[in-house]
C-alpha positions in Angstrom: -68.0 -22.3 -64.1 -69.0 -19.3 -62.5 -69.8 -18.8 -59.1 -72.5 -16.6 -57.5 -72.1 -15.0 -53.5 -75.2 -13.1 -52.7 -75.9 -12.4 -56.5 -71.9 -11.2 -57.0 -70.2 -13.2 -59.6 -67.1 -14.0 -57.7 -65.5 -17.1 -59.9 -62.3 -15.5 -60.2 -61.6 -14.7 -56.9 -58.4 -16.3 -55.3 -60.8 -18.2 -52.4 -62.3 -20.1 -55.3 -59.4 -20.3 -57.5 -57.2 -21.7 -54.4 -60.2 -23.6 -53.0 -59.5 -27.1 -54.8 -56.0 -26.8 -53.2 -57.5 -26.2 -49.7 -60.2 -28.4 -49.8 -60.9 -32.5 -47.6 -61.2 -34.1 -51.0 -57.9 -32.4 -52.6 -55.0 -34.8 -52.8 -52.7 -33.9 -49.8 -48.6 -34.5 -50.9 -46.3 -34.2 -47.4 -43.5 -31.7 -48.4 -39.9 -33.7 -49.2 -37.0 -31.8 -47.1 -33.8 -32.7 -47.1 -33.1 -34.4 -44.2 -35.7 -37.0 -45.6 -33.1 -38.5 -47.1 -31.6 -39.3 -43.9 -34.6 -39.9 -41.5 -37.8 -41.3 -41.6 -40.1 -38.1 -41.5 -43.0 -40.9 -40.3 -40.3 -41.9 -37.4 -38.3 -38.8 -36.9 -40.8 -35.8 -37.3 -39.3 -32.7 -39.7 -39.7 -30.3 -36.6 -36.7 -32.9 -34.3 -34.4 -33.6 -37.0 -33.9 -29.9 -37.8 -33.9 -29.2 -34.2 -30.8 -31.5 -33.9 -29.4 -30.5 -37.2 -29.5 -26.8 -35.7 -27.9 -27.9 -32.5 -25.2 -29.7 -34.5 -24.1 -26.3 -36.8 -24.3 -24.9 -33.4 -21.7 -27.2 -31.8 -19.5 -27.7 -35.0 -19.5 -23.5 -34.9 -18.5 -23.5 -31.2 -15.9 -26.0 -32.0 -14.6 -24.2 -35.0 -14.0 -20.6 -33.1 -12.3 -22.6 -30.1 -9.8 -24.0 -31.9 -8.6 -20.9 -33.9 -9.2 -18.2 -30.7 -6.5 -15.6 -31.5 -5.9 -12.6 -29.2 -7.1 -10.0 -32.0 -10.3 -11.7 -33.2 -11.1 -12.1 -37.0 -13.3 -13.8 -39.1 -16.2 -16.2 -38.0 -14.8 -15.7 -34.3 -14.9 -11.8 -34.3 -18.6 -12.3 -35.6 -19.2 -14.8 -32.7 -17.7 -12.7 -30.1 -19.5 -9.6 -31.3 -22.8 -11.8 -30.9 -22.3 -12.9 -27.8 -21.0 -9.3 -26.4 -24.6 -8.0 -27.2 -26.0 -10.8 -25.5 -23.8 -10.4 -22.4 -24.9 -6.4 -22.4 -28.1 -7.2 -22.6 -28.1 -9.7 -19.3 -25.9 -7.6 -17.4 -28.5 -4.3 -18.5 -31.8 -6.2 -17.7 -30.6 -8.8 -14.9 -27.8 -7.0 -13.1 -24.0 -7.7 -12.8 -24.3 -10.2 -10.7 -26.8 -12.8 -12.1 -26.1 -11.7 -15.8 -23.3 -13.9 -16.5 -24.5 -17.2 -14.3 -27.8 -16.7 -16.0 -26.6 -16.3 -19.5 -25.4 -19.7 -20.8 -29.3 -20.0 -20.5 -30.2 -17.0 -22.4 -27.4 -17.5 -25.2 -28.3 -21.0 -26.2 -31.9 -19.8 -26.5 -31.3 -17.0 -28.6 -28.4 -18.7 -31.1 -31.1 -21.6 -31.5 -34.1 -19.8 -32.4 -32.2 -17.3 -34.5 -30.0 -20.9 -36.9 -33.8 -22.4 -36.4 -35.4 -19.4 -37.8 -33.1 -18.6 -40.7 -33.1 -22.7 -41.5 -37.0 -22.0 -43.0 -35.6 -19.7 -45.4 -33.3 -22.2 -47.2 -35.2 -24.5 -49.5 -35.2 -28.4 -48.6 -35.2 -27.0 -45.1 -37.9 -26.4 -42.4 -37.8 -24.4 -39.5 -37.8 -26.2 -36.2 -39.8 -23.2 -34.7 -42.8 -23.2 -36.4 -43.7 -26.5 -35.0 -45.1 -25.8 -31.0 -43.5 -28.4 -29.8 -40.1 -27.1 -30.2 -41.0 -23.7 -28.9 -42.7 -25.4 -25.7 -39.3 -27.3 -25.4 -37.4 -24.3 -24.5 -40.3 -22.1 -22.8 -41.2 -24.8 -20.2 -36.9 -24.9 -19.3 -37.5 -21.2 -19.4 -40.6 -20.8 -16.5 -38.6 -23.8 -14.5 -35.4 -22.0 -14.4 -37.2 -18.8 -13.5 -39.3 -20.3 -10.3 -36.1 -22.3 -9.2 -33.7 -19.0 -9.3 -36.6 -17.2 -7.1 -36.8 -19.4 -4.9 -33.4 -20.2 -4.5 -32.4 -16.5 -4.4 -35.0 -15.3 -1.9 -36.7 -18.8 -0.3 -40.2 -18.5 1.0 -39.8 -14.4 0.6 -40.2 -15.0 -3.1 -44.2 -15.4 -2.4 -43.5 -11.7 -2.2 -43.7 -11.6 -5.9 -47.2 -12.7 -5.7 -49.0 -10.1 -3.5 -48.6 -7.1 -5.1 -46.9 -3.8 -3.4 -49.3 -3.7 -0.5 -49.1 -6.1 2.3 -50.8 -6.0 5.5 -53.7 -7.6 6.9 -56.2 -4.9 5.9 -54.7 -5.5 2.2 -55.9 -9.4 2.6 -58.0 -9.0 -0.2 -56.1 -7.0 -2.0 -53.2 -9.5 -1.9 -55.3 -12.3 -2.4 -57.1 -10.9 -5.7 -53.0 -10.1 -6.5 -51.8 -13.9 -5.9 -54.4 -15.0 -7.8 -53.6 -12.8 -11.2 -49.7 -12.8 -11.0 -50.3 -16.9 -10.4 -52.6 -17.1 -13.5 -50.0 -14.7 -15.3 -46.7 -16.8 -14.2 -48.6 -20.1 -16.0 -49.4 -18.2 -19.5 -46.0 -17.3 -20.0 -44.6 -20.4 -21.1 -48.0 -20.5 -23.9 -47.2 -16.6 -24.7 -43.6 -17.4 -25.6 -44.7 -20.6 -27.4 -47.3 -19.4 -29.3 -45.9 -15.9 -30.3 -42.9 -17.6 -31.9 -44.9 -20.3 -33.2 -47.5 -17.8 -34.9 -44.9 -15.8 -36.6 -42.7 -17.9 -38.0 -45.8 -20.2 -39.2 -47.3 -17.0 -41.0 -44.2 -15.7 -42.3 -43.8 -19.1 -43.9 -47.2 -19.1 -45.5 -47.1 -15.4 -46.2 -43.9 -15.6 -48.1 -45.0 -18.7 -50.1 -47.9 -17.2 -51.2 -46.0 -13.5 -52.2 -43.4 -16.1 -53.9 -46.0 -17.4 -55.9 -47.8 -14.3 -56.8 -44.7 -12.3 -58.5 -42.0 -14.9 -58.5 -40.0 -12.7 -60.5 -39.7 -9.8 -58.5 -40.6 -10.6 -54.7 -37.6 -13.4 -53.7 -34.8 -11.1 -52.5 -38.1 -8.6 -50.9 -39.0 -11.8 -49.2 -35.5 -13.4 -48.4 -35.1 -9.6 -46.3 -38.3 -9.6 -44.8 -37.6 -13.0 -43.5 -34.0 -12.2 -41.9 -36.0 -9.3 -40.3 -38.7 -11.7 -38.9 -36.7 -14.4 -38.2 -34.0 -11.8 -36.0 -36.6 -9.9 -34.2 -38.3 -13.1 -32.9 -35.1 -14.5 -31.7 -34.6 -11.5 -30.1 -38.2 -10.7 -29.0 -38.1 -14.6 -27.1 -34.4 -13.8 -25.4 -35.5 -10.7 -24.4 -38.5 -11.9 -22.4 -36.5 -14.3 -21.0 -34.3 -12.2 -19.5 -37.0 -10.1 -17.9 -38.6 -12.8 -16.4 -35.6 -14.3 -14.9 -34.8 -10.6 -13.8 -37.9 -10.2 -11.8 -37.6 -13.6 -10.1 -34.0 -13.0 -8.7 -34.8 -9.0 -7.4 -36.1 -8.0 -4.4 -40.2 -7.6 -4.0 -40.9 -4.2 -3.5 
């Protein structure tokens, strides 16, 4: 059958070759994971039991390095430490000395959880807890919480400080006003920035990479598994890193 756009014969273009598989009255088949076979995907959605799944390699890791600490690491417990040394340095570079470590239980969970969640959409039968916005809401709400609570608790009242901009005096009143309202309208976007950004990469770089799978099967797999440990680290990273500079600017001083 051929197909005419503005007099251009365009029947074999991938829209219209792919357009039975996106169209209403295409049969649609729910994608079988693995943990099907132990939940209900109508009860239990894909997007919580692979958020618990992650949680659980997380704890059975975390159990698995505290029971063999030695005093000259090796093994999975010299590549945990070395992990969570980075982590540390960043906290202590970004937040300071002294809130870095109280602050970065918070920050370490995050960024181990995203980074198992991300690499779990590369593994077939598996699905990556982070494309789903749900799951990345989950942890950016905690994230603007814990950020007000430490200003506040850090600096009381004073941390309306943060709100009114550099200039404060009475002639400013406008000034600080107009700068209340934008920082306010900024402090609410963040937790939808830090959902969405990870949700819209790790969605794309799913479909991207099924669709380069499918076009050259033969030769794009191991291009794609290492584009995908690149994504997948870089937006763990990118979500942590935020984190840390938002808690950073609630707990120092307004200037």
């Amino acid at each position: 059958m051929q197909v005419f756009y503005f007099g251009v014969d365009i029947s074999s273009s991938p829209y219209v070759i792919l357009q039975p598989i996106f169209s209403k009255e295409a049969p649609m088949h729910e994608e079988k994971l693995l943990m099907d076979m132990f939940m209900n995907p109508e009860k239990v959605p894909h997007f919580v039991s692979y958020a618990f799944l992650a949680s659980i390699f997380l704890i059975i890791v975390a159990l698995i390095v505290r029971s063999s600490m030695k005093l000259v690491p090796t093994g999975i417990q010299n590549f945990m430490e070395s992990i969570i040394e980075a982590l540390l340095n960043l906290c202590e570079e970004n937040i300071g000395h002294h809130w870095a470590r109280p602050l970065f239980p918070l920050i370490g969970t995050l960024f181990l959880f995203i980074l198992v969640s991300n690499f779990m959409g590369l593994i077939p039968g598996f699905s990556s807890p982070t494309s789903n916005i749900n799951t990345n809401a989950a942890m950016a709400i905690p994230v603007f919480l814990a950020t007000h609570f430490y200003g506040i608790r850090v600096h009381g009242l004073r941390y309306l400080n943060h709100f009114l901009g550099p200039i404060r005096s009475i002639v400013a009143l406008p000034l600080m006003i107009l700068m209340f309202v934008i920082e306010f309208i900024g402090h609410l976007a963040r937790p939808l920035t830090l959902s969405v950004r990870l949700f819209g990469n790790m969605s794309a770089k799913h479909y991207i990479l099924g669709v380069l799978g499918i076009l050259s099967p033969a030769v794009i797999p191991v291009a794609i598994l290492v584009l995908g440990v690149l994504v997948s680290v870089i937006q763990a990273f990118v979500f942590t890193l935020l984190t840390a500079l938002y808690l950073a600017g609630a707990v120092e001083e307004a200037h």
